[in-house]
C-alpha positions as semicolon CSV with decimal commas, in nm:
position;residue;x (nm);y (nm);z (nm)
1;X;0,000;0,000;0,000
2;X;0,188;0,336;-0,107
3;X;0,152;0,656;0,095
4;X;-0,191;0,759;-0,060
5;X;-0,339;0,440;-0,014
6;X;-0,267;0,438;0,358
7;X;-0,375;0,812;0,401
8;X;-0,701;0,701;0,262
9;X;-0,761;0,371;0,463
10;X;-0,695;0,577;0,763
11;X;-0,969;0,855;0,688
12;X;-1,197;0,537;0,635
13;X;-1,103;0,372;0,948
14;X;-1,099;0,677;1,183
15;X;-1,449;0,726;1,019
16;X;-1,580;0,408;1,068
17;X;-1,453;0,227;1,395
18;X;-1,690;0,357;1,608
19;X;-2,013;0,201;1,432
20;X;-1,804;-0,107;1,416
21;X;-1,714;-0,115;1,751
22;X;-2,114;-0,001;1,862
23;X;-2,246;-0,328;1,600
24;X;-2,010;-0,572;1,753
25;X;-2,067;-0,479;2,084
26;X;-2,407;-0,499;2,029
27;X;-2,344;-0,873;1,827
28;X;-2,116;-1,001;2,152
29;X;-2,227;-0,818;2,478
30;X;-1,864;-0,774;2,549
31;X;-1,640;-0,510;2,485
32;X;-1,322;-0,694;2,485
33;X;-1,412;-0,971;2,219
34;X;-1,615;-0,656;1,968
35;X;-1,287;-0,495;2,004
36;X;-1,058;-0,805;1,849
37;X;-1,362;-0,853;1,593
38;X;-1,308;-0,484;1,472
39;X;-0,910;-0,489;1,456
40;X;-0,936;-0,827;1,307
41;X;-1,231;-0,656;1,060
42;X;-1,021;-0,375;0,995
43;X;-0,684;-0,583;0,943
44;X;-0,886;-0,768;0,665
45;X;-1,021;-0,434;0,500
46;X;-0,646;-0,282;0,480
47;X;-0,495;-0,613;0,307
48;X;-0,771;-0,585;0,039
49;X;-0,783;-0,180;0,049
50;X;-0,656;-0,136;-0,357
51;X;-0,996;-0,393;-0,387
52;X;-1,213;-0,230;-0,175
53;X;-1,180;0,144;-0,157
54;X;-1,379;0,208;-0,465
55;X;-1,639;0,021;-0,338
56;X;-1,838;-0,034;-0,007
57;X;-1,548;-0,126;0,241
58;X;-1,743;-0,059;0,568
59;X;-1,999;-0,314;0,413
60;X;-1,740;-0,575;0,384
61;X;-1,652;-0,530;0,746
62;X;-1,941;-0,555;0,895
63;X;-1,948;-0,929;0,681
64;X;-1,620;-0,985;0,870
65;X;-1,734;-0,886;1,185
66;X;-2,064;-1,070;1,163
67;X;-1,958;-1,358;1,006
68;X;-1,641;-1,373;1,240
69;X;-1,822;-1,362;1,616
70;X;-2,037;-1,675;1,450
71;X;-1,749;-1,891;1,397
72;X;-1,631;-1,771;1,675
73;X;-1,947;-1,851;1,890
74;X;-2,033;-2,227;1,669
75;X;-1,674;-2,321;1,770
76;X;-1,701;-2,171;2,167
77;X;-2,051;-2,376;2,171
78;X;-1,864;-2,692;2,060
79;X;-1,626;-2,644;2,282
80;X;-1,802;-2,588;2,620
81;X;-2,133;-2,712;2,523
82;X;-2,269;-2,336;2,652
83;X;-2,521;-2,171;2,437
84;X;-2,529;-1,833;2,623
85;X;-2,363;-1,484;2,581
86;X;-2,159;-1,390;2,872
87;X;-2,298;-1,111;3,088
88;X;-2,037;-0,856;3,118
89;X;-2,109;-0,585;3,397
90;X;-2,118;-0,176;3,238
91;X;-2,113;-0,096;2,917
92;X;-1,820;0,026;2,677
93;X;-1,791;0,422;2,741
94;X;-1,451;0,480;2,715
95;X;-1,309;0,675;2,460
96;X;-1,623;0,771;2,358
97;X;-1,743;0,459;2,255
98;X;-2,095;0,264;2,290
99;X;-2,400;0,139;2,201
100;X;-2,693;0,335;2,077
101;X;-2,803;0,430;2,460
102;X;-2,413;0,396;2,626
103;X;-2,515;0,715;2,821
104;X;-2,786;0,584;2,954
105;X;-2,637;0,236;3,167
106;X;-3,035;0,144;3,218
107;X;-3,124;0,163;2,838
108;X;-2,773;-0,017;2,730
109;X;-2,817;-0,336;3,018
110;X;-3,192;-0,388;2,875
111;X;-3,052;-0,382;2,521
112;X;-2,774;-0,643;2,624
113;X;-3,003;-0,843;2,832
114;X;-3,204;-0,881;2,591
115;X;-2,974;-0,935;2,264
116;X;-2,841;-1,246;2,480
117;X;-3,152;-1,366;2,430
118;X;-3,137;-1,436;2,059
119;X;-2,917;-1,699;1,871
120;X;-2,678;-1,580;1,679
121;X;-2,823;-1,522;1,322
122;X;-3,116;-1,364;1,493
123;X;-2,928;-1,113;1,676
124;X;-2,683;-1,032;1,381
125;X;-3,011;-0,973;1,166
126;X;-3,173;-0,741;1,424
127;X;-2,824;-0,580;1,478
128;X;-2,780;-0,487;1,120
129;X;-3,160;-0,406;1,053
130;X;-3,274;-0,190;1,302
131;X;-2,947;-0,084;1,500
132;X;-2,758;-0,009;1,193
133;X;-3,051;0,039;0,964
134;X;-2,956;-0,164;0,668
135;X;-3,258;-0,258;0,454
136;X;-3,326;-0,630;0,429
137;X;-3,116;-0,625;0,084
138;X;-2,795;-0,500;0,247
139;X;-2,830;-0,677;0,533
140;X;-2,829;-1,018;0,310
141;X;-2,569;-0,929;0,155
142;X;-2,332;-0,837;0,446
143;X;-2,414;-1,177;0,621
144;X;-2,446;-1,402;0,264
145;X;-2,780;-1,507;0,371
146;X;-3,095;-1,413;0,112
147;X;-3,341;-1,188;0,174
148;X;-3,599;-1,457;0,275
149;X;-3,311;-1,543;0,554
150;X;-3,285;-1,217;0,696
151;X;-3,698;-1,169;0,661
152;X;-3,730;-1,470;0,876
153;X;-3,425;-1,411;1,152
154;X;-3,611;-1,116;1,177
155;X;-3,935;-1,232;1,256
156;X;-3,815;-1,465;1,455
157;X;-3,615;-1,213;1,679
158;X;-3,872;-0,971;1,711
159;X;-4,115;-1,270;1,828
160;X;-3,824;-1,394;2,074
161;X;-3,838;-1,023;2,225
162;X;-4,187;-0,919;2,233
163;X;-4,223;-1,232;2,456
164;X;-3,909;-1,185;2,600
165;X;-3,781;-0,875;2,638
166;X;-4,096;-0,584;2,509
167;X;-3,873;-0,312;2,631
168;X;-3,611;-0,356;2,390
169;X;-3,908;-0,337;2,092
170;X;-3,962;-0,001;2,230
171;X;-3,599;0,117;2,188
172;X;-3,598;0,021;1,823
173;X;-3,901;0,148;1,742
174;X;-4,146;-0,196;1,665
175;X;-4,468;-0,238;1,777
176;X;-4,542;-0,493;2,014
């Protein structure tokens, strides 16, 4: 990458990392493990930057991310035989950095609670959709899934937290 290239990546990234940081956050419930998914993320985006700079790089690390804390979470399941997101105590505010409601610790712990409460696909569907606000096309596209896939996590989710966790349906604006 010549001295352009990297002056370039580094307006991207400075612009970017915080939405990364606030999705994976939001996909993991811990700060420490959405903060290797977004170096890792952004390592992948700068190897492929000549590729990608013309065209929708923060897309294609979001697909890192997301598709990332999966294999990360199939292989952790296998592993332990534990289905469930770790509870991690406060919420990432330093630096700046947070979910959607980080100043509000109430509003961030219902939004955590009830994330954990989704599987993986679900919550990296709701994440994208109506945290991010991808449309259902985008949001295929960063996790390789079709639209009927993302329809359906979606669904799904929303059902999972209007039983669940209504609060959270409130926060994102859906009806219950």
């Amino acid at each position: 990458m010549d001295e352009a290239e990297l002056l370039g990546f580094t307006e991207w990234m400075v612009g970017c990392e915080r939405a990364l940081l606030r999705s994976a956050y939001l996909l993991t419930g811990d700060l420490h493990r959405a903060q290797d998914l977004v170096q890792e993320a952004l390592v992948k985006v700068a190897l492929r930057w000549p590729r990608l700079r013309d065209g929708d790089p923060l897309a294609y690390a979001r697909r890192v991310v997301a598709r990332d804390h999966v294999s990360w979470w199939r292989r952790r399941r296998r592993e332990t035989g534990m289905a469930e997101v770790p509870e991690v105590p406060g919420t990432p505010g330093a630096h700046g950095r947070g979910t959607a409601a980080s100043s509000d610790p109430e509003t961030a712990l219902v939004v955590q609670r009830a994330l954990a409460r989704l599987t993986p696909a679900q919550r990296a569907v709701l994440v994208l959709r109506h945290f991010d606000d991808l449309t259902e096309r985008q949001t295929a596209e960063v996790l390789g899934v079709s639209t009927g896939t993302v329809k359906s996590q979606n669904a799904a989710a929303l059902a999972r937290l209007r039983t669940g966790a209504p609060e959270l349906l409130d926060l994102i604006g859906e009806t219950r």
